[in-house]
Structure formats: C-alpha cells, structure tokens
C-alpha positions in Angstrom: -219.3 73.9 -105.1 -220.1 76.8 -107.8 -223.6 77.4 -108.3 -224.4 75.6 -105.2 -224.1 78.2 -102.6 -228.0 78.0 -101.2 -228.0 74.3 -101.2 -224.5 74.3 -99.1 -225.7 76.9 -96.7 -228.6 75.0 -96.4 -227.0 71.8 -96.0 -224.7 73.5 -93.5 -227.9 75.0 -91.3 -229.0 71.6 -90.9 -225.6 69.4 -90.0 -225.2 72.5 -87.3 -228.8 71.8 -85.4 -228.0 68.0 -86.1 -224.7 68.5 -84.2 -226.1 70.5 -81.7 -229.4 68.7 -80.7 -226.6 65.5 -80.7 -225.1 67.0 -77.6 -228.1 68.7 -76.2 -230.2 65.5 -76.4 -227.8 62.9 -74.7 -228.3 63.3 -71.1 -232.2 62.0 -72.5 -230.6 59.2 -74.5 -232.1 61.1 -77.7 -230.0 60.0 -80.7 -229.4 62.5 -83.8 -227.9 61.1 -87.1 -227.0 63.3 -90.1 -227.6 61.1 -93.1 -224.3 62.1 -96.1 -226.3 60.5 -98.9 -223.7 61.8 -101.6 -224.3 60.6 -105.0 -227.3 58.5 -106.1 -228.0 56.9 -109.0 -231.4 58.9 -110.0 -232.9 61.5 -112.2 -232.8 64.0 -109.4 -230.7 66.3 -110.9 -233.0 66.7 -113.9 -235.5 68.2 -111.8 -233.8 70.9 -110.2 -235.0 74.3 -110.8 -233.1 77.4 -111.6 -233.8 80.9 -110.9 -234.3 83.5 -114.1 -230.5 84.4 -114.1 -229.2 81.1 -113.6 -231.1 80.2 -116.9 -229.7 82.8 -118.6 -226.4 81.9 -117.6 -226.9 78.6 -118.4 -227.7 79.2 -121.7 -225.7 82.3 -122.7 -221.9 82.0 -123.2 -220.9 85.5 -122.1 -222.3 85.2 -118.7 -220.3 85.7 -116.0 -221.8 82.0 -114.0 -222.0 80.5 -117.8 -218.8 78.2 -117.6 -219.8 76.9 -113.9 -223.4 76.1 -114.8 -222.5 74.4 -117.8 -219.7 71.8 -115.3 -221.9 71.2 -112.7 -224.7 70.5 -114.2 -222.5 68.0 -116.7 -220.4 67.0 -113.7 -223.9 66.3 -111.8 -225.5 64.3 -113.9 -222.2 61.9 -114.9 -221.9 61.4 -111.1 -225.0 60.4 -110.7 -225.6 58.7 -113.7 -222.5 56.4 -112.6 -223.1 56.2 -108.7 -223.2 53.0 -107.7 -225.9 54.0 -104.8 -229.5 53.8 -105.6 -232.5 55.2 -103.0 -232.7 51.6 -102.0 -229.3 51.2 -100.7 -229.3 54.7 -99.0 -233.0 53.7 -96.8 -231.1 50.6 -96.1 -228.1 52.9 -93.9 -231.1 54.9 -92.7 -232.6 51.9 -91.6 -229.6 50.8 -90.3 -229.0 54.1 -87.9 -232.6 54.0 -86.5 -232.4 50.4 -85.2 -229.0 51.1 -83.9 -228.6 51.2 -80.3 -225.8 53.7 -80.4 -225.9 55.8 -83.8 -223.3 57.9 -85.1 -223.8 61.5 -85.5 -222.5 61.5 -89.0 -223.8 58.5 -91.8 -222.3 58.4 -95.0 -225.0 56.8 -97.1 -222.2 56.3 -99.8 -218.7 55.4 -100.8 -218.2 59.2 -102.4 -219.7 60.3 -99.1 -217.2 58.7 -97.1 -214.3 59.7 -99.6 -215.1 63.4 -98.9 -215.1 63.0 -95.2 -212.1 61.8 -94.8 -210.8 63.9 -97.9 -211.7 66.8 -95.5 -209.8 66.0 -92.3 -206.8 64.8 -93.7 -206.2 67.0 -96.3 -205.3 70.7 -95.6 -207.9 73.1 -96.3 -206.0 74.5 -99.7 -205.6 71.3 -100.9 -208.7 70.2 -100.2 -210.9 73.2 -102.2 -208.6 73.1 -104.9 -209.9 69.6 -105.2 -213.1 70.5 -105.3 -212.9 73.2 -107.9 -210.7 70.6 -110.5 -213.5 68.2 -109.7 -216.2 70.1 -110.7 -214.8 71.4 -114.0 -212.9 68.5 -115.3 -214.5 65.6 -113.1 
C-alpha cells in the first residue's frame, strides 16, 4: 500500500524464507507457518515512527506523499480501531499452528486476512491493486 513500501518488502523477505525453509525442512518433518495477522484491534499504529520527510509530508499539504499519508494513516487507524481481532485471539491461531500436527504454511490470524488471500488469487492482478488503492483512500 502507499507509504508502506519498507514494511511490504520486509514483509515479503520474510514470507519468501518462510516458504522456502517450508520445503527445505520437510524431508526433517520441520514445520514453518507464516502467521497473516491482518488487522488488530490495538494502538499499534499510534506508535509507528516516521522518517524526517514523511513528517513533513504528513503535515504539509503541497507535498508530493501529503494526500497518501494523510489516508493511510486515517484508513489505519479506522481499521484497526474497528477489527474485531484482538492480540488475544491472534496467540490463540498461533497457538493453534504450533500444536498442530500438520500446520499450514500460510495462517490467517484474521477474517480481513483471509479476505485478502483469497481476494488475491481469484481476482486478476488489475483488479485486484485497483482495490487496494480505492481501499486505502476512501476505505
């Protein structure tokens, strides 16, 4: 999503070695699980730190990044604010995955989590980020 190009590739590094040591581990009977938490009902969000420009942006209305900061962090926090996941429920499908005997190499920790998992394989690529951008400006 806008702004949140770090955090993606981030987020991508880290499914990628999770779906790799998945296969490289099985012959040991090694299990990997990628938790999807999604949205969680916390005050996450209003910790997250910006870097000098995105401030400015944030805060200035002729910056280039000023209309994304101001949707995503809006869209953030009412998503959030109105997930119906808490931590709680989240450790719970943790829990879940460890003490299962066969776990799945994707978790989705929530219902919004799910959504966009299957959003992403059935719909067609196009349609699927042109989603994504009406979601996080009008969402």
């Amino acid at each position: 999503m806008p702004t949140r190009s770090v955090y993606s590739a981030s987020k991508f590094a880290l499914e990628g070695a999770s779906e790799g040591l998945w296969y490289e581990l099985r012959p040991w009977n090694i299990h990997v699980s990628l938790v999807q938490p999604g949205f969680i009902n916390s005050d996450g969000f209003e910790h997250v730190r910006l870097t000098l420009r995105g401030r400015i942006a944030s805060l200035k209305e002729n910056e280039d990044y000023h209309a994304h900061y101001e949707y995503m962090g809006e869209f953030i926090k009412r998503h959030m604010r109105r997930a119906w996941a808490t931590p709680e429920s989240v450790a719970g499908k943790i829990l879940s995955a460890i003490r299962s005997l066969r776990p799945p190499l994707r978790v989705p920790a929530t219902i919004d989590a799910r959504l966009f998992s299957i959003l992403r394989r059935i719909l067609p690529r196009r349609v699927y980020h042109h989603f994504l951008c009406c979601c996080s400006q009008w969402g």
